[in-house]
PDB file of N, CA, C and O in Angstrom:
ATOM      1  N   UNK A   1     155.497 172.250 109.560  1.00  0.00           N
ATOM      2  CA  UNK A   1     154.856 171.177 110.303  1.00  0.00           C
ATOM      3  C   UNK A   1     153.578 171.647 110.975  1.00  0.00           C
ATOM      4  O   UNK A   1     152.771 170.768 111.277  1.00  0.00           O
ATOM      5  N   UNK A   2     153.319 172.750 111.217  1.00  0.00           N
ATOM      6  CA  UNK A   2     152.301 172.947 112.144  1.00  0.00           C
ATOM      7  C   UNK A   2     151.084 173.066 111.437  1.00  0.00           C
ATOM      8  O   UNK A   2     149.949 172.864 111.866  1.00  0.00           O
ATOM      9  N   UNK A   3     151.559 173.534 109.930  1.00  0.00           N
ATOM     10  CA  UNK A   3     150.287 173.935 108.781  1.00  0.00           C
ATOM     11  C   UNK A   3     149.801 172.036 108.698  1.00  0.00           C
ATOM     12  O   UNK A   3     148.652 171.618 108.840  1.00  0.00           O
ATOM     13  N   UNK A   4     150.491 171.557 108.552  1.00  0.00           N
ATOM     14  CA  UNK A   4     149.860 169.845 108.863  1.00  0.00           C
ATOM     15  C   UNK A   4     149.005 169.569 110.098  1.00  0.00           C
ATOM     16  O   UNK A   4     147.867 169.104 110.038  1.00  0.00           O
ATOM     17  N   UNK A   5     149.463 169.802 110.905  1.00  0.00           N
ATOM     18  CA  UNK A   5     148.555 170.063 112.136  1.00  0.00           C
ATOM     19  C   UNK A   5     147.587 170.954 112.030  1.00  0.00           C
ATOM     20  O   UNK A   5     146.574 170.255 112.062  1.00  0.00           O
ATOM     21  N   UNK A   6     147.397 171.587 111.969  1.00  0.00           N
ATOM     22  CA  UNK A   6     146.274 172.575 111.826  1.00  0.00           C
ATOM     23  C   UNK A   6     145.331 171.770 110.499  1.00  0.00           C
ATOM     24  O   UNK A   6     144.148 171.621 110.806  1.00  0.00           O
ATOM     25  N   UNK A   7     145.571 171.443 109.618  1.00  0.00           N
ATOM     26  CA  UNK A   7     145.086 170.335 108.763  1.00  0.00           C
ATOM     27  C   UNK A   7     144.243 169.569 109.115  1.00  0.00           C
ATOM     28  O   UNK A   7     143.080 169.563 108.712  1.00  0.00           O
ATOM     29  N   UNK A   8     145.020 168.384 110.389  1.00  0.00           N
ATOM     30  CA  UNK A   8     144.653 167.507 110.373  1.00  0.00           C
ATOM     31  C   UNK A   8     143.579 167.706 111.576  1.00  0.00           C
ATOM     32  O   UNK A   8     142.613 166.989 111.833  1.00  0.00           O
ATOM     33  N   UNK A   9     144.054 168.977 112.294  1.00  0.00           N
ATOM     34  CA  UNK A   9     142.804 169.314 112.959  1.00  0.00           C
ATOM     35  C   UNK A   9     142.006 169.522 112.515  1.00  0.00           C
ATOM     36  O   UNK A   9     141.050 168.753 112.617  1.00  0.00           O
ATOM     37  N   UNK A  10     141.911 170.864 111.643  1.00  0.00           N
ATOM     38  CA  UNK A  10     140.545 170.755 110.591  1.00  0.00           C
ATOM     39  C   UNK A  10     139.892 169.833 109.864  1.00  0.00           C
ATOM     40  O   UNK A  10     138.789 170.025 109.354  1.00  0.00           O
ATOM     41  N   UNK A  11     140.509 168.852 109.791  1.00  0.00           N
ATOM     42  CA  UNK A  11     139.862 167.776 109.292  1.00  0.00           C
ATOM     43  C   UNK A  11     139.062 167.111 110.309  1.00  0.00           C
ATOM     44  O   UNK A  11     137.843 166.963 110.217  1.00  0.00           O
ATOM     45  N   UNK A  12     139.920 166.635 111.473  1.00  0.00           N
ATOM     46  CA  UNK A  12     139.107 166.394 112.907  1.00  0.00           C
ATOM     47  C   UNK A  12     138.126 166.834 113.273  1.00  0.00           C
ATOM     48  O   UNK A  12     137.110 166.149 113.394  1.00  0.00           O
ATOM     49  N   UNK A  13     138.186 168.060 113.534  1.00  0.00           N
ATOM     50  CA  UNK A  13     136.677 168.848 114.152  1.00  0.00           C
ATOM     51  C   UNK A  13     135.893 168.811 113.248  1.00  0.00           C
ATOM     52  O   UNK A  13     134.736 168.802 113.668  1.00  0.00           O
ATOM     53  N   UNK A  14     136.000 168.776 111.879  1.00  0.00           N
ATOM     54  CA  UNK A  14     135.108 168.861 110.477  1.00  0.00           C
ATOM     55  C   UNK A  14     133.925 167.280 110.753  1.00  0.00           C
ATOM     56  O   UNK A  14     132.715 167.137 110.573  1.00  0.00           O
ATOM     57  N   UNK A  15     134.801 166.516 111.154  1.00  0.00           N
ATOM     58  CA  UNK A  15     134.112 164.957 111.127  1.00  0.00           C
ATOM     59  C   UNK A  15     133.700 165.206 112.821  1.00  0.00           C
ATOM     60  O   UNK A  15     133.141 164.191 113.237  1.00  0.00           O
ATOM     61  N   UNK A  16     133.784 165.922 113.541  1.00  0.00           N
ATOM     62  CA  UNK A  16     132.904 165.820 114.918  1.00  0.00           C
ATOM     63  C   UNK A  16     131.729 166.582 114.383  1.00  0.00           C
ATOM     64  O   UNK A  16     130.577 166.168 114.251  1.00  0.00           O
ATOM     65  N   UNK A  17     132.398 168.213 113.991  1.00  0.00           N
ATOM     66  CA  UNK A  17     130.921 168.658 113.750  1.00  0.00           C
ATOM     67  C   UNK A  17     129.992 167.960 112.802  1.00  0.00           C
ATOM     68  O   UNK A  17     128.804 168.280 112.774  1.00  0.00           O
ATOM     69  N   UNK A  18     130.476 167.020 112.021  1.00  0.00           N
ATOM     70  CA  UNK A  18     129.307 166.392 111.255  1.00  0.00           C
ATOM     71  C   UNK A  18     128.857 165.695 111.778  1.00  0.00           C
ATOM     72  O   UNK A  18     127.941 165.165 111.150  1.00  0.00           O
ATOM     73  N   UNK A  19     129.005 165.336 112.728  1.00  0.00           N
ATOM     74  CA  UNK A  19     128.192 164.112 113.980  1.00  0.00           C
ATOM     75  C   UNK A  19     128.843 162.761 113.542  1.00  0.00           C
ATOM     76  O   UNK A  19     128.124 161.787 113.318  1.00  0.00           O
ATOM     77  N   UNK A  20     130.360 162.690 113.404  1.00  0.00           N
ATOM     78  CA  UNK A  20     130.919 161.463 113.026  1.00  0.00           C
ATOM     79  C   UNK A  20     131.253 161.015 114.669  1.00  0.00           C
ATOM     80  O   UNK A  20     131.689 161.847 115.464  1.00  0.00           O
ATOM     81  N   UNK A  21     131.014 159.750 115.008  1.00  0.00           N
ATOM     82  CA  UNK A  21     131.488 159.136 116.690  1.00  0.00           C
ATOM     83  C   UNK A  21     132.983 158.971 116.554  1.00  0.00           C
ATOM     84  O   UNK A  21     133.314 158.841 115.375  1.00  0.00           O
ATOM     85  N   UNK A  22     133.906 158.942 117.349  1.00  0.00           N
ATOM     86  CA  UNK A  22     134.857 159.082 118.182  1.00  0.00           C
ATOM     87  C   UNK A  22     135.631 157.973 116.920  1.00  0.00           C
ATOM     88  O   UNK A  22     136.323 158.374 115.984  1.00  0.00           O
ATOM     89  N   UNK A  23     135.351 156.802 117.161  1.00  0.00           N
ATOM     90  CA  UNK A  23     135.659 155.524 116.185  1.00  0.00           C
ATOM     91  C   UNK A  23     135.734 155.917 114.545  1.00  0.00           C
ATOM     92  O   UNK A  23     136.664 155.510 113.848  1.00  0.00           O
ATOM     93  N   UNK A  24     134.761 156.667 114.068  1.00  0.00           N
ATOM     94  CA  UNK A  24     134.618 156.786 113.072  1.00  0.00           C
ATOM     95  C   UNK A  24     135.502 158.226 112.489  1.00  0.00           C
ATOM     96  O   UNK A  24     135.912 158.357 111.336  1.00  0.00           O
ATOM     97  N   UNK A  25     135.631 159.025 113.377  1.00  0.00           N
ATOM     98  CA  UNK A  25     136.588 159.808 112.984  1.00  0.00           C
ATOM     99  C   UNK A  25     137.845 159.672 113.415  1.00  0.00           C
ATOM    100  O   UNK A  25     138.688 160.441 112.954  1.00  0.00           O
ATOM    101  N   UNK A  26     138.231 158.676 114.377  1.00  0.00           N
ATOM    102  CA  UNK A  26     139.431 158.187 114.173  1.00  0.00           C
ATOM    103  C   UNK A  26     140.292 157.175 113.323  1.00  0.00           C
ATOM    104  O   UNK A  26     141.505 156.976 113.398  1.00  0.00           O
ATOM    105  N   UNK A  27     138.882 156.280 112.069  1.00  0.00           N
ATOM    106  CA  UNK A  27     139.505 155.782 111.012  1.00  0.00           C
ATOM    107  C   UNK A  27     140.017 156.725 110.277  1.00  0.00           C
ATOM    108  O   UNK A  27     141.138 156.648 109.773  1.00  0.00           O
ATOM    109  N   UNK A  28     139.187 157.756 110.145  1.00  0.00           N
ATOM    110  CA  UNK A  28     139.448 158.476 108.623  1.00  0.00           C
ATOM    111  C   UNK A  28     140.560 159.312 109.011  1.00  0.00           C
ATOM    112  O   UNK A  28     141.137 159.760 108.021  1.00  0.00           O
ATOM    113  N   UNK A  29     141.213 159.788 110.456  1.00  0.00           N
ATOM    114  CA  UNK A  29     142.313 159.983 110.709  1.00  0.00           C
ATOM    115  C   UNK A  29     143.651 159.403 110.582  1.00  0.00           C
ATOM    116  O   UNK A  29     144.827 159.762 110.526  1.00  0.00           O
ATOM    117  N   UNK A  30     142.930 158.335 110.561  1.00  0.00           N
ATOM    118  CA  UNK A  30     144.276 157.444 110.511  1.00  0.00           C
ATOM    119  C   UNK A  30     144.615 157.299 108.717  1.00  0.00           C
ATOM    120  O   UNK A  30     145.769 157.107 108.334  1.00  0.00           O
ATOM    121  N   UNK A  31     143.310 157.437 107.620  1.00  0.00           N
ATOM    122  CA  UNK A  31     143.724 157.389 106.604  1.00  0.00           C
ATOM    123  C   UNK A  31     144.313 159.137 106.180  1.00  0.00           C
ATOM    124  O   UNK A  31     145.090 159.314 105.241  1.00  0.00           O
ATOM    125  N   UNK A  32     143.935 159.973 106.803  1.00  0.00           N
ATOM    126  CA  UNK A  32     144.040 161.146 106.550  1.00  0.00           C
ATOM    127  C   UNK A  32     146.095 161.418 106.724  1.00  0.00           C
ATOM    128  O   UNK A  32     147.081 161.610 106.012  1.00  0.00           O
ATOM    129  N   UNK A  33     145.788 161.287 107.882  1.00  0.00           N
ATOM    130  CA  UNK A  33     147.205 161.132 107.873  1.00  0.00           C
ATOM    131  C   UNK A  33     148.321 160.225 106.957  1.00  0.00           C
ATOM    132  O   UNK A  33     149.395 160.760 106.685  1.00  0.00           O
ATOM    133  N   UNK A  34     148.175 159.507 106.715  1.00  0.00           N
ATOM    134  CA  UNK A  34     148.459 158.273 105.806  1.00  0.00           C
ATOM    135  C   UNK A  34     148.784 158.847 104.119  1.00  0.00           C
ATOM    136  O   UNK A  34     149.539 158.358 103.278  1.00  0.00           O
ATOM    137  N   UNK A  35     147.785 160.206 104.027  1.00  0.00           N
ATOM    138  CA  UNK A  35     147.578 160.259 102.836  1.00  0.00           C
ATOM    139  C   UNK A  35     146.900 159.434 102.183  1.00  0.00           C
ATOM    140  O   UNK A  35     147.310 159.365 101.024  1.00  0.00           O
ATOM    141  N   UNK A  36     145.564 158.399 102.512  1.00  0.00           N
ATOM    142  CA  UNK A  36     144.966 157.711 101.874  1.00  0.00           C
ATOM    143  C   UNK A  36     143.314 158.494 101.653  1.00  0.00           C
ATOM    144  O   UNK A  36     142.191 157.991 101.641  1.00  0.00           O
ATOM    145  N   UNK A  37     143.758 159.850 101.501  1.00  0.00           N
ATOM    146  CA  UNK A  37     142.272 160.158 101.089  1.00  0.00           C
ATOM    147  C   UNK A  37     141.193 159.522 100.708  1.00  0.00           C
ATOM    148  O   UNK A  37     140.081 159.160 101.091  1.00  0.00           O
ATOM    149  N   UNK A  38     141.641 159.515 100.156  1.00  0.00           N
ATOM    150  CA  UNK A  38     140.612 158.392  99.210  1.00  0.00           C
ATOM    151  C   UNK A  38     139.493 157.113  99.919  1.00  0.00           C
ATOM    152  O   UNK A  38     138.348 156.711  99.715  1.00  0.00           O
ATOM    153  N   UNK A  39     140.588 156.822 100.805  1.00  0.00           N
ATOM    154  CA  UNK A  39     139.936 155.460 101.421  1.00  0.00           C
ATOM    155  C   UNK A  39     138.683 156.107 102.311  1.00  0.00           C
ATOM    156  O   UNK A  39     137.714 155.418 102.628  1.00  0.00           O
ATOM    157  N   UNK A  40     138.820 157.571 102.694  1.00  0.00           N
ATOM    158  CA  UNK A  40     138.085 158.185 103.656  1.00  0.00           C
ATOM    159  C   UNK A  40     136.594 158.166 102.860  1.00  0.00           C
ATOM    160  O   UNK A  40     135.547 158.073 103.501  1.00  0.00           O
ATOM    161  N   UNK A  41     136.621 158.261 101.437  1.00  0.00           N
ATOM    162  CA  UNK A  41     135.282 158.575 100.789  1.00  0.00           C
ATOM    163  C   UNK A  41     134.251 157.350 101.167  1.00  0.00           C
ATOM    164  O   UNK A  41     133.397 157.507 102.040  1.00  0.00           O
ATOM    165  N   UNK A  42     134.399 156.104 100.434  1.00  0.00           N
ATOM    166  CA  UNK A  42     133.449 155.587 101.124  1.00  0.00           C
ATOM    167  C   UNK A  42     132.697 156.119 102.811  1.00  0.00           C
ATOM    168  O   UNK A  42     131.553 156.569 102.870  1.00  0.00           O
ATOM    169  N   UNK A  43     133.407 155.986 103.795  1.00  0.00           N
ATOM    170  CA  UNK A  43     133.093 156.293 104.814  1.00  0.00           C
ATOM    171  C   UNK A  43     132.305 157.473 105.299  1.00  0.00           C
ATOM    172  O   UNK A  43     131.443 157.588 106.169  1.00  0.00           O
ATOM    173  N   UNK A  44     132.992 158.502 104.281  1.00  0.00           N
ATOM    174  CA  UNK A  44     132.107 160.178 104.486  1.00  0.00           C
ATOM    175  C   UNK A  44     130.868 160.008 103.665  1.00  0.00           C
ATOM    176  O   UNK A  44     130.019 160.887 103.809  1.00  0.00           O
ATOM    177  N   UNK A  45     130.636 159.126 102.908  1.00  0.00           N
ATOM    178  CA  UNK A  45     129.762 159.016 101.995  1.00  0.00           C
ATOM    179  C   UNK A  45     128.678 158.201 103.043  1.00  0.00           C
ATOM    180  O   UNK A  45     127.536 158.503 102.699  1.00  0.00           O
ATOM    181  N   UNK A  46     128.671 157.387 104.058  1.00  0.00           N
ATOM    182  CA  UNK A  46     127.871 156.002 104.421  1.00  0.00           C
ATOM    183  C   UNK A  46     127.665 157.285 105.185  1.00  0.00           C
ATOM    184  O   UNK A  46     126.497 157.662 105.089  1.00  0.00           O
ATOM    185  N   UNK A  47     128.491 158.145 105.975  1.00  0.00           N
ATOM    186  CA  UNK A  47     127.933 158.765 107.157  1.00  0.00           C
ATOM    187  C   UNK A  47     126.587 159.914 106.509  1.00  0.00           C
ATOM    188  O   UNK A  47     125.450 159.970 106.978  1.00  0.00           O
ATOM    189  N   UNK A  48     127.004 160.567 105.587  1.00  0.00           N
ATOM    190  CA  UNK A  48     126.372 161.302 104.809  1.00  0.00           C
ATOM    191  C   UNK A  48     125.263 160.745 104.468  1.00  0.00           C
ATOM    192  O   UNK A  48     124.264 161.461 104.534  1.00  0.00           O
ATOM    193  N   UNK A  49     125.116 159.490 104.059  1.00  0.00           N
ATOM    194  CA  UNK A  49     123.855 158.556 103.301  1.00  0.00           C
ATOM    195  C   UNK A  49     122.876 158.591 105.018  1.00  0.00           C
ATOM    196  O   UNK A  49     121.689 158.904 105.114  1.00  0.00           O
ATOM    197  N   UNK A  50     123.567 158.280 105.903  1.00  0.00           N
ATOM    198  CA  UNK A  50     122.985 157.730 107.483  1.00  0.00           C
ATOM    199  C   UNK A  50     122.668 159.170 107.666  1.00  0.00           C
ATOM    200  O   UNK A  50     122.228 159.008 108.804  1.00  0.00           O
ATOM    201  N   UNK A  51     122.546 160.325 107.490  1.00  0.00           N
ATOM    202  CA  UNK A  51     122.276 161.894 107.989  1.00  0.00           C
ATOM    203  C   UNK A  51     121.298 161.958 107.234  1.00  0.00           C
ATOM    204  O   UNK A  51     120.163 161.842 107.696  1.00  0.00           O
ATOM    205  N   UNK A  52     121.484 162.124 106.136  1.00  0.00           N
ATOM    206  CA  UNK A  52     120.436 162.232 104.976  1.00  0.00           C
ATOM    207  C   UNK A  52     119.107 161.426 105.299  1.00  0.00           C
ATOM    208  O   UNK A  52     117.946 161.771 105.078  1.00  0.00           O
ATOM    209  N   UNK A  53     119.618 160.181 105.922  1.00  0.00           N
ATOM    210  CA  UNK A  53     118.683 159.130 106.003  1.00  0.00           C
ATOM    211  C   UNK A  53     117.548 160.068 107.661  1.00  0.00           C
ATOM    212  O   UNK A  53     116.329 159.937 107.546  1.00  0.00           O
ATOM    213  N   UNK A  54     117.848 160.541 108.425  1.00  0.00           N
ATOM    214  CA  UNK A  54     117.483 161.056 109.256  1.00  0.00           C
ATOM    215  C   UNK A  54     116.704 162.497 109.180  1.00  0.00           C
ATOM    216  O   UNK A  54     115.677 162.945 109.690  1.00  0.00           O
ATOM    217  N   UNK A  55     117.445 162.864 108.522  1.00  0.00           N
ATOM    218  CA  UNK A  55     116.846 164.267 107.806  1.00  0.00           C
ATOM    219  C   UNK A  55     115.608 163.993 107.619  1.00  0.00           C
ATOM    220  O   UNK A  55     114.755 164.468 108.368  1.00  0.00           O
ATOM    221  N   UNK A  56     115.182 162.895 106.230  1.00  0.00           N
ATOM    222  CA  UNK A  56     114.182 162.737 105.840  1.00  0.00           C
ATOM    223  C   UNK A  56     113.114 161.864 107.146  1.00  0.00           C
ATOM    224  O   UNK A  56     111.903 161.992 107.327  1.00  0.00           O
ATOM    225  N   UNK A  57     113.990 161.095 107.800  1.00  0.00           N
ATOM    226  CA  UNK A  57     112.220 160.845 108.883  1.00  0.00           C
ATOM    227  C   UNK A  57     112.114 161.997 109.540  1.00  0.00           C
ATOM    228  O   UNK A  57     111.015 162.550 109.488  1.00  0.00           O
ATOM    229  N   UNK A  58     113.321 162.714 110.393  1.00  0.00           N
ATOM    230  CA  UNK A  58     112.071 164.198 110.864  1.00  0.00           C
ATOM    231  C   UNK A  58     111.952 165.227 110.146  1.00  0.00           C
ATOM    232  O   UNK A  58     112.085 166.300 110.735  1.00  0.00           O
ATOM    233  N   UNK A  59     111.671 165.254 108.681  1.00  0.00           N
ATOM    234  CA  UNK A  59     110.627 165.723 107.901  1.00  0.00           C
ATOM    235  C   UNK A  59     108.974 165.189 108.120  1.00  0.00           C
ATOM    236  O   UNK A  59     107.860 165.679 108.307  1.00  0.00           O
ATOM    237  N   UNK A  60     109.687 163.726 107.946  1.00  0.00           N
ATOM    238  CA  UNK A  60     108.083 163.219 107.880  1.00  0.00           C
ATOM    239  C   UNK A  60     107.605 163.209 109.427  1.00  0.00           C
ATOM    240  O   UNK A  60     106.388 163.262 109.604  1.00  0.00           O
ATOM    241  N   UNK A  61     108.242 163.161 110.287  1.00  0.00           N
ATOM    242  CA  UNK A  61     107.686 163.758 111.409  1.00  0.00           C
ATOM    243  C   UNK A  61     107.118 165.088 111.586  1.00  0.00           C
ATOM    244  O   UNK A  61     105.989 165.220 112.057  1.00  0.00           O
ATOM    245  N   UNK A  62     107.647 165.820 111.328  1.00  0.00           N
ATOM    246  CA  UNK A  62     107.017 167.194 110.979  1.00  0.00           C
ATOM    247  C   UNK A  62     105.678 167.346 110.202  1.00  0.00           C
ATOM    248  O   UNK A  62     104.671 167.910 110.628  1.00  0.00           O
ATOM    249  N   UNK A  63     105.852 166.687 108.869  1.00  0.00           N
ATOM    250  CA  UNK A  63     105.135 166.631 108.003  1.00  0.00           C
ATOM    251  C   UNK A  63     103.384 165.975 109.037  1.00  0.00           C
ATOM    252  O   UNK A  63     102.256 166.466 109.008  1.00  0.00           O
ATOM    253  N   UNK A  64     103.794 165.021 109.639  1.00  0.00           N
ATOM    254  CA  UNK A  64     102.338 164.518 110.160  1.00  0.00           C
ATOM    255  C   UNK A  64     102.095 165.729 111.078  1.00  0.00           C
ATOM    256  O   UNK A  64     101.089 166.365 110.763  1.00  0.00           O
ATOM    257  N   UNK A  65     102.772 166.198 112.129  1.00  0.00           N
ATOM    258  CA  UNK A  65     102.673 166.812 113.033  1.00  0.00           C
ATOM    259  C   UNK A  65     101.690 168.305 112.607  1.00  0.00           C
ATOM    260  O   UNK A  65     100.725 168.831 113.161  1.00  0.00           O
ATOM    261  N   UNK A  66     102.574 168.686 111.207  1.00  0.00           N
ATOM    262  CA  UNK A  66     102.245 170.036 110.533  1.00  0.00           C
ATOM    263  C   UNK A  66     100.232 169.791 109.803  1.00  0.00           C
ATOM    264  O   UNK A  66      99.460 170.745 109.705  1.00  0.00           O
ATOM    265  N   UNK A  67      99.884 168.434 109.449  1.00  0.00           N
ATOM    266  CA  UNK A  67      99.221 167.885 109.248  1.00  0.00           C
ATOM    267  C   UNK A  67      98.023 168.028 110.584  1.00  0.00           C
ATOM    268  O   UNK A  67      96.899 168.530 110.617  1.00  0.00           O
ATOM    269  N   UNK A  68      98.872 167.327 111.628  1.00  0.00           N
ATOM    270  CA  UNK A  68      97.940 167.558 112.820  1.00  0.00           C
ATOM    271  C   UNK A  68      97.367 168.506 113.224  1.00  0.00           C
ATOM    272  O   UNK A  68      96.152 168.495 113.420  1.00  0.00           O
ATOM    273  N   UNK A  69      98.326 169.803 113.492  1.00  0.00           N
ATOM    274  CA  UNK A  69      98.089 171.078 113.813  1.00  0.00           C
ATOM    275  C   UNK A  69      96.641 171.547 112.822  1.00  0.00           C
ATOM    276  O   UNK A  69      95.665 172.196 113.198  1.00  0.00           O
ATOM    277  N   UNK A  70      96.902 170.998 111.547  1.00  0.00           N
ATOM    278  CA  UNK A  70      95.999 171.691 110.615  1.00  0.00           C
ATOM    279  C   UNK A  70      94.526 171.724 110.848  1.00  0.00           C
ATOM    280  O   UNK A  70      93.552 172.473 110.917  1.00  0.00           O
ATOM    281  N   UNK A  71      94.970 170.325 110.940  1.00  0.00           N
ATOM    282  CA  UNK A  71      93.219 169.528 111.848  1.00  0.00           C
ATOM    283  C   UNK A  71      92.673 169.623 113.159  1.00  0.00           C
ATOM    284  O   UNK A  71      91.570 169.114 113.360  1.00  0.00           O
ATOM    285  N   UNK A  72      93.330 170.246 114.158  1.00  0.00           N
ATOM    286  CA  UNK A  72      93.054 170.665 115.083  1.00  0.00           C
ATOM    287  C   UNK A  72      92.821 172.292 114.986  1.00  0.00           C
ATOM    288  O   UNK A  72      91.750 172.685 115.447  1.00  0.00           O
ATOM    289  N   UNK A  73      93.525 173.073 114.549  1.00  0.00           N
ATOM    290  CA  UNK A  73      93.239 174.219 114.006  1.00  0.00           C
ATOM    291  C   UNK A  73      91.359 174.362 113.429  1.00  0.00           C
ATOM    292  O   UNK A  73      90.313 174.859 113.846  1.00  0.00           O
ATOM    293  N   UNK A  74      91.795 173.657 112.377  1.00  0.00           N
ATOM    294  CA  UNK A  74      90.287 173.909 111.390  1.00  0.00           C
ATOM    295  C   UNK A  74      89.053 172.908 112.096  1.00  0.00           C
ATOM    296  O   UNK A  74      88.075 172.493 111.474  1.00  0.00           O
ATOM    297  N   UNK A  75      89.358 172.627 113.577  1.00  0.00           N
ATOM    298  CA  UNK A  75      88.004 171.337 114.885  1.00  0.00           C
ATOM    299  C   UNK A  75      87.897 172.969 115.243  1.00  0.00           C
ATOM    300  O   UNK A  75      87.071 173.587 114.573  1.00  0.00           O
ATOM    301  N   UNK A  76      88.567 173.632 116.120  1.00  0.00           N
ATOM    302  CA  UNK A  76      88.474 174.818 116.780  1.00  0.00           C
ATOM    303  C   UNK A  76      88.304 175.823 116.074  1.00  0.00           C
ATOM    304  O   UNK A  76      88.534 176.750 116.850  1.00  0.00           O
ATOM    305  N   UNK A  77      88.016 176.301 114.978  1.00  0.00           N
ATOM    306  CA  UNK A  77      87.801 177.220 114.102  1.00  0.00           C
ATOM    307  C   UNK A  77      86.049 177.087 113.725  1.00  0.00           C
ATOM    308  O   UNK A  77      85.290 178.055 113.771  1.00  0.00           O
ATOM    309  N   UNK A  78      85.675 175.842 113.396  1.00  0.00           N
ATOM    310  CA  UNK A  78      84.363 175.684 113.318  1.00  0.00           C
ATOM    311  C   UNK A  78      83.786 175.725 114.089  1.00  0.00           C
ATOM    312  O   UNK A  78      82.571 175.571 113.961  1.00  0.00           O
TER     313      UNK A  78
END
């Protein structure tokens, strides 16, 4: 019994450290436990799509920023 627990903890902290909210890692607990794996995919997938989705704007934040620097660099250089 405890190797289940330890499981279902690891599964727990796995969905905090991915930045899943309180709600959202307590669905996939409830399917986890259940044995409804499965049902959890959609969900790890939307959260994953919503990270991904973030990733890429502060790139492009960077990206202008890294842009900026350049141009301020090469005002003060001349």
């Amino acid at each position: 019994m405890a190797e289940a627990n330890d499981m279902y903890g690891s599964i727990y902290q796995n969905l905090i450290d991915a930045g899943c909210d309180r709600q959202t890692a307590e669905q996939c607990m409830v399917f986890a436990k259940g044995g409804q794996f499965t049902d959890m995919l959609p969900i790890l997938v939307r959260h994953r799509k919503d990270l991904l989705g973030s990733l890429h704007e502060s790139q492009k934040r960077i990206d202008c920023l890294d842009y900026l620097l350049y141009k301020v660099k090469n005002l003060t250089a001349g």
